[in-house]
C-alpha positions in Angstrom: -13.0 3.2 -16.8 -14.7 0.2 -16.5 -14.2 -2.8 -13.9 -13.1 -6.1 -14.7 -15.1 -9.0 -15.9 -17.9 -10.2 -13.4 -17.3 -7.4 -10.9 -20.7 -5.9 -11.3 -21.8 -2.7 -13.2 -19.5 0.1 -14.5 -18.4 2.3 -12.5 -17.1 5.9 -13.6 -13.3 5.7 -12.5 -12.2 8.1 -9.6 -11.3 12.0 -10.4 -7.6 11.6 -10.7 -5.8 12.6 -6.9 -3.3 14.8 -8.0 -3.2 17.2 -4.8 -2.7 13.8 -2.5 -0.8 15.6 0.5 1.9 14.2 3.4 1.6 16.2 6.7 4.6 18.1 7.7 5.1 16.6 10.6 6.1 12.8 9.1 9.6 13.8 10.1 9.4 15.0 13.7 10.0 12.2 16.5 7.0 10.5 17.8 4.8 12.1 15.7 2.3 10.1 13.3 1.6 11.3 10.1 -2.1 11.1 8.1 -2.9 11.0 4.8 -5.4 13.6 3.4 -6.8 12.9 0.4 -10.0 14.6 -1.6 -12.8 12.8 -1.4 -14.6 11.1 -4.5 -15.6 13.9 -6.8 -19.3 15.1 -5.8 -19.3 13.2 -3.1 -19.2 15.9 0.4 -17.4 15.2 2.8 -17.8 14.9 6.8 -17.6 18.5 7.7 -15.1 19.4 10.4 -15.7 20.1 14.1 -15.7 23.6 14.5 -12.3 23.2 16.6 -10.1 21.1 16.0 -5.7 21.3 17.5 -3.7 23.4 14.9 -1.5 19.5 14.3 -4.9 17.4 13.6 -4.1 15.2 10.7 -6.0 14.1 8.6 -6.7 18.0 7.4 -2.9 18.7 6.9 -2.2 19.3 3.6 1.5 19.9 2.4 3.9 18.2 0.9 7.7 17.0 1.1 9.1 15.6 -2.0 12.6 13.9 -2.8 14.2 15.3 -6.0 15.1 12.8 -8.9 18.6 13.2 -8.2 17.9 11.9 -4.5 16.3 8.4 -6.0 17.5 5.8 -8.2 15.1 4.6 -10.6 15.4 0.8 -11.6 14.6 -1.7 -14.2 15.0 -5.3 -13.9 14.6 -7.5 -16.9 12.0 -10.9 -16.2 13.8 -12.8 -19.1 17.2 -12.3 -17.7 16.0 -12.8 -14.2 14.2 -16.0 -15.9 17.4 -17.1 -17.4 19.4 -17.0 -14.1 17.1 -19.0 -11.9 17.8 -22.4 -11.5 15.4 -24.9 -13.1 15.2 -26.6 -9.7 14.8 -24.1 -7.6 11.8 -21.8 -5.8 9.5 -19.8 -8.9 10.3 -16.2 -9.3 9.4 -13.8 -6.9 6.7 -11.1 -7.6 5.7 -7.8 -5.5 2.7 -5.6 -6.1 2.7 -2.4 -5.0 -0.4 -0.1 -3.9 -3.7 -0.7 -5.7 -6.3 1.1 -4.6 -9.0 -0.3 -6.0 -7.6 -0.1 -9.2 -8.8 -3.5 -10.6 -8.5 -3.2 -14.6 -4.9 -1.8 -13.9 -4.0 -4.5 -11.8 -4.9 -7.3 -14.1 -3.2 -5.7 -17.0 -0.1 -5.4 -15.1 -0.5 -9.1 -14.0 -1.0 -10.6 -17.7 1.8 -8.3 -18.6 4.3 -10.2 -16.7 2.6 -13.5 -17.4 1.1 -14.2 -13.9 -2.9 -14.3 -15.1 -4.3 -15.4 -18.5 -6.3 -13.6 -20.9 -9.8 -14.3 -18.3 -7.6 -13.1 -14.8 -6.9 -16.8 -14.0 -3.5 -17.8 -12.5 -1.2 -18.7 -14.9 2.5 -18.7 -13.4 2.9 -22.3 -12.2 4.9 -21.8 -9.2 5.7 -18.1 -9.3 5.3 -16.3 -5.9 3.7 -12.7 -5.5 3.4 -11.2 -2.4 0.9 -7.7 -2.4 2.3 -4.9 -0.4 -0.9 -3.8 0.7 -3.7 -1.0 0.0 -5.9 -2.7 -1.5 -9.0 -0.1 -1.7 -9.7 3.8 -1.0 -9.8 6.3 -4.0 -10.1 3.8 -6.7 -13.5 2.5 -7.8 -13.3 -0.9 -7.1 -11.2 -2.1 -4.2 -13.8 -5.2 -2.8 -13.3 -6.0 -6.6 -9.2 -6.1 -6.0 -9.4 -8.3 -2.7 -11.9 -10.7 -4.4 -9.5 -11.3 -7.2 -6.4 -11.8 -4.8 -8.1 -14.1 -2.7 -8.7 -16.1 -5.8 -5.6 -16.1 -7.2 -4.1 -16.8 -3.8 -6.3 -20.2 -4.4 -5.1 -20.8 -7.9 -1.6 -20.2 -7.2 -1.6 -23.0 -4.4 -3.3 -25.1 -6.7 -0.5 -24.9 -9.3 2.4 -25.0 -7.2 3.2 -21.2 -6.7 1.5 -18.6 -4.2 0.0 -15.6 -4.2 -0.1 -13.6 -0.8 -0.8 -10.3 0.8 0.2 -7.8 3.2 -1.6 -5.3 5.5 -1.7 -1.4 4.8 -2.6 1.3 6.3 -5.8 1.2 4.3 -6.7 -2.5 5.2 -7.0 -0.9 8.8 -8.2 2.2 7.8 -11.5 -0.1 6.3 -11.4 -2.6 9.5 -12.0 0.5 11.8 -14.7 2.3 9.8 -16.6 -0.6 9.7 -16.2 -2.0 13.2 -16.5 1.6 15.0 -17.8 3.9 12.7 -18.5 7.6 14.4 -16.9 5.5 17.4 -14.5 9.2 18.9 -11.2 7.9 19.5 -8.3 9.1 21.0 -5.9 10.4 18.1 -3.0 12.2 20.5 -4.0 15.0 18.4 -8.0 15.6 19.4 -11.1 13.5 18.6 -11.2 11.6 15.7 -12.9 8.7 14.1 -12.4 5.8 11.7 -15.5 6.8 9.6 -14.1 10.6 9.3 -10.6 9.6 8.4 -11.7 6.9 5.5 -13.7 9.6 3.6 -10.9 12.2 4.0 -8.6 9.2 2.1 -11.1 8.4 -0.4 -13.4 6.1 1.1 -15.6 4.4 -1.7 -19.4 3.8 -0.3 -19.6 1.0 -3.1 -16.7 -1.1 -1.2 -18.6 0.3 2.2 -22.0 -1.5 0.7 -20.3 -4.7 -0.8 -17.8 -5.8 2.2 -18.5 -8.9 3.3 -17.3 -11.0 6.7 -15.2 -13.2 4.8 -13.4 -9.6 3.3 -13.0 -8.5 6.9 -11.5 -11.8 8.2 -9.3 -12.0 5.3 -8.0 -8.7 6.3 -8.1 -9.3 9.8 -5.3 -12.2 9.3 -3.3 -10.4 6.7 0.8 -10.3 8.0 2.8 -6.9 8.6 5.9 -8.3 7.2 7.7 -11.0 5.8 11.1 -12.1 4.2 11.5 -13.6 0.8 14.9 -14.2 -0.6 16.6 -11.4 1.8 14.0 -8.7 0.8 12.4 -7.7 3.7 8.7 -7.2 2.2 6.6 -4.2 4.8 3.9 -1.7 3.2 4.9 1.4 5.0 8.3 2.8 4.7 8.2 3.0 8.5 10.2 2.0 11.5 7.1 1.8 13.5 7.4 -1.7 13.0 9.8 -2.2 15.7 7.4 -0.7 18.3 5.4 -4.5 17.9 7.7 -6.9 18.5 11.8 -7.7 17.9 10.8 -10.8 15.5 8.4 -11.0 12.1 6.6 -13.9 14.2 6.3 -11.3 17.1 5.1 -8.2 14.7 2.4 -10.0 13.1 1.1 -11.8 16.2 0.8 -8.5 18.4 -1.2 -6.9 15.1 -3.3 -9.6 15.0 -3.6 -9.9 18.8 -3.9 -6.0 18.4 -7.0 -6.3 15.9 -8.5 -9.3 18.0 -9.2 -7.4 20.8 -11.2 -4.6 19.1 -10.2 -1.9 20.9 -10.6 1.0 18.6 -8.1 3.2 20.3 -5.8 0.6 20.1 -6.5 0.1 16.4 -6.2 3.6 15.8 -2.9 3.7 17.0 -2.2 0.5 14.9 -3.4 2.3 11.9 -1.9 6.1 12.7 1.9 4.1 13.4 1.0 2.1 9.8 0.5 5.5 8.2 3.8 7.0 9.0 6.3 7.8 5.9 9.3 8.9 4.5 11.6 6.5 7.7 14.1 5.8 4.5 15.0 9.3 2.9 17.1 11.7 3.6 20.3 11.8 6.2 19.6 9.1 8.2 17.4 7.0 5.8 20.0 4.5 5.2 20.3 3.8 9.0 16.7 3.8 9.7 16.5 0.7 7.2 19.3 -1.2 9.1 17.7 -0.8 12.4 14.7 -2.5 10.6 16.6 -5.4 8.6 19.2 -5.5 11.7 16.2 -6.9 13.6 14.2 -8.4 11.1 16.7 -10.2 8.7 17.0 -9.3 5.3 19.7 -7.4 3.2 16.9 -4.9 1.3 13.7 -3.5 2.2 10.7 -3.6 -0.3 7.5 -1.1 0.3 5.1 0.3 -0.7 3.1 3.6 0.6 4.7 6.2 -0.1 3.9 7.1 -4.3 7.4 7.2 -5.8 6.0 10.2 -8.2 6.2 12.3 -5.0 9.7 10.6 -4.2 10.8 12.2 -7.0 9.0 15.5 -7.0 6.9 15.0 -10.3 3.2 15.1 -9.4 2.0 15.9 -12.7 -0.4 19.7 -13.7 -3.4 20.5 -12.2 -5.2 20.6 -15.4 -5.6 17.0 -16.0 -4.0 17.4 -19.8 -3.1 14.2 -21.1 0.4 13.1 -20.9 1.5 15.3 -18.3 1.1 13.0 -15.5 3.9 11.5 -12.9 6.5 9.5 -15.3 6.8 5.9 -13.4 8.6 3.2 -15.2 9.2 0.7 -12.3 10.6 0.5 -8.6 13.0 3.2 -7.3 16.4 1.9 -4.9 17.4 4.4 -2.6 18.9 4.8 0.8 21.9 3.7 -0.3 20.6 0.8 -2.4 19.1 -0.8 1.0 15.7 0.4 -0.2 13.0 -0.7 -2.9 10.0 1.6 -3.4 7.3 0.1 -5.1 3.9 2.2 -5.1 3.9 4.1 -8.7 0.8 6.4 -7.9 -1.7 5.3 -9.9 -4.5 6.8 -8.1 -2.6 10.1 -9.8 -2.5 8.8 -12.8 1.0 6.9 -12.3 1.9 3.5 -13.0 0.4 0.1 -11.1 3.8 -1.4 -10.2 4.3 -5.6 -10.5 7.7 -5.8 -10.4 10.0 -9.5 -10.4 12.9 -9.1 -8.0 16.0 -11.5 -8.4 16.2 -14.4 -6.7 19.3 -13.3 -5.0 20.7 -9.6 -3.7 
């Protein structure tokens, strides 16, 4: 695979992550959950301390899946949605779910649903888009990805519309590998560090070796949350939101206040609560997403994080045949229709998800 126009030379695309895991303990109270990912193919990774506790994350490998019958899978028509909006009123609204460096996918599922021209330029007048987060790790090109939204976020104010972003766990993860590196910290489960845990989740060294200041303070300032037309727009299908604040101005000032004082035990902690899962599924789900929209506002929650192929319990063969990948044809509803999932996988092959919502729910 190559990478988009101007983003320097071709890069061979990531082996395709189909053994991503989800530690068991995601559904135990107070615990934090890592993901634990293979690292690029050929590339070794940070060998393990000789010792480490029996619960250390990010070497957990296992995997809880919801079965298709659990999930709703969705499809919302752009024309219709189009057709219903008032002339007068706000441009549509667009989310994007997990990239992960995953540039030439990105842009084709932009110019599919008319937001970028044929050259990647802004092209949706006063649409708004809002990016879930995950922006880098495992996919080739992830400096590439936040270059391109921090343009677009540009053209879109220019024309009328926006184009905006949320923080993921993988914005942090990348924050705290470059600001502390082998820096130990204190991961409630054993030593840890930044630098360890973003190899273990597919760390590129070509983002490592192109970020740039303006990359980290763009990321630095990124929101946790936000509410557009009653959605409720958070990466992580989490409650750990509620441990930062009772308020979406409260959550996103203590992150940033959190990431200001560059404490990387703090940011750690930030990062571990951000990498939590699975809040929204199973007995109770439904009720975990009211707690959040209770205090928050909002009559649905829209995510990101957790790959819906693993929601629904297709994660493709081993053998890498074509075809017989993770079927993803757009966002899945669940907890009782108070939930939108939105990351289609593609680092397993899945499908880059840009999805228009209605303008009313």
């Amino acid at each position: 695979m190559t990478q988009g126009a101007g983003q320097g030379p071709e890069v061979e695309r990531t082996a395709t992550l189909r053994d991503f895991r989800v530690p068991a303990y995601v559904h135990e109270t107070g615990a934090y959950d890592q993901e634990a990912a293979p690292g690029e193919a050929g590339r070794p990774l940070p060998e393990p301390p000789a010792e480490y506790p029996e619960d250390y994350t990010p070497t957990q490998r296992d995997l809880p899946v919801i079965h298709r019958g659990d999930t709703v899978q969705v499809t919302v028509d752009p024309a219709a949605l189009a057709a219903a909006r008032p002339a007068d009123g706000p441009g549509p609204l667009y989310v994007v779910g997990d990239v992960h460096g995953y540039l030439d996918e990105l842009v084709a599922a932009l110019r599919e649903q008319g937001l970028v021209d044929a050259e990647a330029r802004w092209c949706a007048d006063n649409a708004r888009v809002w990016f879930l987060g995950d922006f880098t790790d495992r996919g080739p090109d992830g400096i590439g990805v936040i270059d391109l939204v921090m343009r677009l976020s540009a053209e879109a104010a220019a024309a009328g519309g926006y184009c905006k972003a949320l923080m993921g766990n993988h914005e942090l993860l990348l924050l705290g590998a470059k600001r502390f590196g082998d820096t130990p910290v204190n991961s409630g489960a054993g030593t840890a560090t930044f630098q360890a845990a973003w190899l273990l989740n597919g760390g590129q060294k070509t983002d490592m070796d192109r970020l740039q200041d303006h990359h980290l303070q763009w990321m630095a300032r990124l929101d946790a949350m936000e509410l557009e037309d009653g959605y409720l727009l958070v990466h992580s299908d989490t409650t750990s939101y509620l441990d930062y604040g009772d308020s979406i101005e409260a959550v996103n000032d203590t992150i940033r206040e959190t990431l200001t004082r560059n404490d990387a035990d703090e940011v750690w902690d930030l990062f571990r609560k951000f990498t939590k899962r699975f809040s929204f599924r199973d007995e109770g789900g439904a009720d975990a997403v009211r707690s959040l929209l209770d205090t928050y506002g909002g009559t649905r929650i829209v995510h990101g994080h957790s790959p819906i192929p693993y929601l629904l319990g297709e994660v493709g063969s081993e053998d890498g045949e074509e075809g017989t990948g993770p079927v993803v044809e757009g966002p899945h509803v669940y907890a009782e229709g108070l939930a939108i999932a939105m990351d289609g996988g593609v680092t397993m092959a899945g499908k880059l998800l840009v999805q228009q919502l209605p303008t009313e729910n």
